[in-house]
C-alpha positions in Angstrom: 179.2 234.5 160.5 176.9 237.0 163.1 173.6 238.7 163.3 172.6 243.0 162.8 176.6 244.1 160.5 175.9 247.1 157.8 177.0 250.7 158.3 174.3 253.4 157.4 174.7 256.3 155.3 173.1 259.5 157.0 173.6 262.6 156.2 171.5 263.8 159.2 173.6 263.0 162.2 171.7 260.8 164.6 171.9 263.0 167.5 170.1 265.7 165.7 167.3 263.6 164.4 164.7 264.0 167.5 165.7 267.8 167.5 164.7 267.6 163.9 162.3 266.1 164.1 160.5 268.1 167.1 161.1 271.2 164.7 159.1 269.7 161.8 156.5 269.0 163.9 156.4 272.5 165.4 156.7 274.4 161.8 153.8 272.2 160.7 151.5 272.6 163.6 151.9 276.5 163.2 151.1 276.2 159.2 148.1 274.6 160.0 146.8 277.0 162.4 148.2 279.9 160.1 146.7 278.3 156.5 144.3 276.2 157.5 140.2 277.9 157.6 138.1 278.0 160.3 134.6 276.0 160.3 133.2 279.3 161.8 134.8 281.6 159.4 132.8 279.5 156.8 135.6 277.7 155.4 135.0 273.6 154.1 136.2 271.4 156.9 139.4 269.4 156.1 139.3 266.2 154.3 140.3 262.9 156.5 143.4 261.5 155.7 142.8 258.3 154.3 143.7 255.5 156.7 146.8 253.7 155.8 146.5 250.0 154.9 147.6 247.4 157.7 150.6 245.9 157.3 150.9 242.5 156.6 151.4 240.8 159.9 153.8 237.4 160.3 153.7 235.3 162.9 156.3 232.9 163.7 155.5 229.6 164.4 156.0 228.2 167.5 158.1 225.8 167.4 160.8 228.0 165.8 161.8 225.9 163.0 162.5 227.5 159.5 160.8 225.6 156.4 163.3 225.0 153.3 161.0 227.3 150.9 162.0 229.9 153.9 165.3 229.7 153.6 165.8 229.1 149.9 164.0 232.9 149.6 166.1 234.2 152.1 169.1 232.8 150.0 167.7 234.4 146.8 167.6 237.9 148.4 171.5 237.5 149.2 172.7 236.5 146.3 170.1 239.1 144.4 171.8 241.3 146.5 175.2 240.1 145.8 174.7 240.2 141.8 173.2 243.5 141.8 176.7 244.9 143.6 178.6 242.4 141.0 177.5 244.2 138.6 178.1 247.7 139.4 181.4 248.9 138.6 184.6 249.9 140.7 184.1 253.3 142.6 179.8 253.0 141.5 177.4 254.3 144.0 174.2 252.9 145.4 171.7 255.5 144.2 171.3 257.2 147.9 167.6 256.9 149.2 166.0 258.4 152.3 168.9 259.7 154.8 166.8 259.2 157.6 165.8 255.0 156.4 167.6 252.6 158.5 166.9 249.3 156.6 169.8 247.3 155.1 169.8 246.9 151.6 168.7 243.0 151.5 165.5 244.6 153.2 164.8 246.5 150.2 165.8 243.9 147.9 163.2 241.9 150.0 160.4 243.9 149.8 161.3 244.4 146.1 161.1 240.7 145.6 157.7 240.4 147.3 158.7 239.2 150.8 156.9 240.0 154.1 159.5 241.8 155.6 158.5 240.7 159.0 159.0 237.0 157.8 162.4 237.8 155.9 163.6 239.2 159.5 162.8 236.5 161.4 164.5 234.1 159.1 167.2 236.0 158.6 167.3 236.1 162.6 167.0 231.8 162.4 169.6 231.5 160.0 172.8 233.3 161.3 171.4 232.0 164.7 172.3 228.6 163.4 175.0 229.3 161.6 176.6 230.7 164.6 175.9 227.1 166.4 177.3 225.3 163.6 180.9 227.5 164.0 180.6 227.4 167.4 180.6 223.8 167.1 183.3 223.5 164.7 185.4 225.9 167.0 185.3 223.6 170.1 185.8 220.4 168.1 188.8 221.9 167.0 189.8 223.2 170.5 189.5 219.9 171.9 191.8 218.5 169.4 194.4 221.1 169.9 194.5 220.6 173.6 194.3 217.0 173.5 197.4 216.9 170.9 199.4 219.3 173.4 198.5 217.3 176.9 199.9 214.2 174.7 203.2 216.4 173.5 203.7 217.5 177.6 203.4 213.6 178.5 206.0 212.7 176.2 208.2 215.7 177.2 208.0 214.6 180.7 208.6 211.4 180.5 212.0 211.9 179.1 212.5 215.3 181.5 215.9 214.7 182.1 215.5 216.0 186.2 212.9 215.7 189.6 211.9 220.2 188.6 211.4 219.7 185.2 208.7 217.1 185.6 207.4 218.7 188.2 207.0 221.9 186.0 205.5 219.4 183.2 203.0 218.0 185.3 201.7 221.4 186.4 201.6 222.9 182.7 199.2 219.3 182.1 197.1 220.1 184.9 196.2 223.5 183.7 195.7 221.8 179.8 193.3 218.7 181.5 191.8 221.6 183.4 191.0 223.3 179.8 190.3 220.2 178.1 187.5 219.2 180.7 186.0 222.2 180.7 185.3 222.2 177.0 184.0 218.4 176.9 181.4 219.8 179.5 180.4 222.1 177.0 180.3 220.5 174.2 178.1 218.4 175.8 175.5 221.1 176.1 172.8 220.7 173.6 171.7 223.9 171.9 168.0 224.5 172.2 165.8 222.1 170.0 164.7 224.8 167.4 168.5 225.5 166.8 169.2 221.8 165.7 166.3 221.9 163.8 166.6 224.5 162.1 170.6 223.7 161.4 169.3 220.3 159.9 167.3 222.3 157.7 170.1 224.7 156.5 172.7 221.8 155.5 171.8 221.1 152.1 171.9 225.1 152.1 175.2 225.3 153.7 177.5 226.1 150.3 175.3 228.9 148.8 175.0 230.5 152.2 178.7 230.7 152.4 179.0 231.8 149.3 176.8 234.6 149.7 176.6 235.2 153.2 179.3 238.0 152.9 177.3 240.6 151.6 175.8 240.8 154.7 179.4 242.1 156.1 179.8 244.5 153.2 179.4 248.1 154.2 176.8 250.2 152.3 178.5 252.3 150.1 178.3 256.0 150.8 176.1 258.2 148.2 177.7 260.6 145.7 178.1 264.0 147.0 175.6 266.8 145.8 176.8 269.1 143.2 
């Protein structure tokens, strides 16, 4: 399964965003000179904006390791997320929302759930980060197997080659498969980083709903119905 995977919806294209952007800015600098009074032409000085609240700020902790209360809210924004599509029918439409907003839709499911985003990032970020180690794994275990099987198959083969050439062209075809094989027993070998395992241990009693739901992550937004 891997990390950052949903296509966007814009109907600005990206390339014209800054030059967009620079052109609000510019009308609204020259409305406020324009509209706005003077103190010395006796006009009331403008309110302050009020100061927008802080955001909540998460820090991770430092060893890295996701808690199971973490990851059982990440798995209920998924599958939130994954009912909520269920439901709508073939050919619906997401209800289109700011052109210019860049956040997936589990991030707004978050967020509508209560989340700290910052938090559901991160363990969002923990989880397919394990998940990846756990294929990756699974992948080389099973590469390992294959090659071992085959460098068995080309012993057989060249015991009973029936001349001097084609065991000699057996023996190099084994060399190159040993080659392969020792090269990924050296990497198995390599431990991922403590936090990884950790955190993999933690996601194993986890490991069915996250497959199960894990694939609305790899669905593509769908695109908003076109104005009328």
């Amino acid at each position: 399964m891997s990390v950052p995977r949903v296509r966007y919806h814009r109907r600005v294209p990206r390339r014209f965003v800054p030059f967009v952007a620079l052109l609000g800015a510019a009308a609204l600098s020259v409305g406020c000179r324009r509209g706005a009074p003077s103190p010395a032409a006796g006009g009331a000085a403008p309110t302050p904006r009020p100061a927008e609240p802080a955001r909540t700020v998460y820090r991770p902790p430092g060893d890295g390791r996701l808690s199971k209360a973490q990851v059982e809210a990440y798995l209920g924004v998924l599958e939130k997320l994954k009912l909520d599509r269920g439901r709508k029918p073939p050919g619906s439409l997401l209800a289109p929302g700011d052109p210019l907003d860049l956040e997936g839709p589990d991030v707004v499911v978050a967020r509508g759930r209560g989340l700290n985003v910052s938090e559901y990032l991160w363990v969002r970020e923990r989880v397919l980060e394990a998940e990846a180690a756990a294929l990756s794994e699974h992948l080389m275990t099973a590469h390992l197997a294959m090659l071992e099987r085959t460098l068995e198959e080309l012993k057989a083969r060249r015991a009973a080659a029936p001349d001097e050439g084609s065991r000699r062209l057996l023996a190099e075809q084994m060399a190159n498969f040993e080659a392969e094989a020792n090269r990924t027993r050296r990497e198995s070998r390599e431990k991922e980083p403590e936090s990884v395992r950790a955190n993999l241990k933690t996601i194993e009693p986890f490991l069915a709903r996250l497959e199960a739901a894990g694939d609305v992550l790899d669905q593509p937004l769908p695109r908003a119905a076109p104005a009328r």
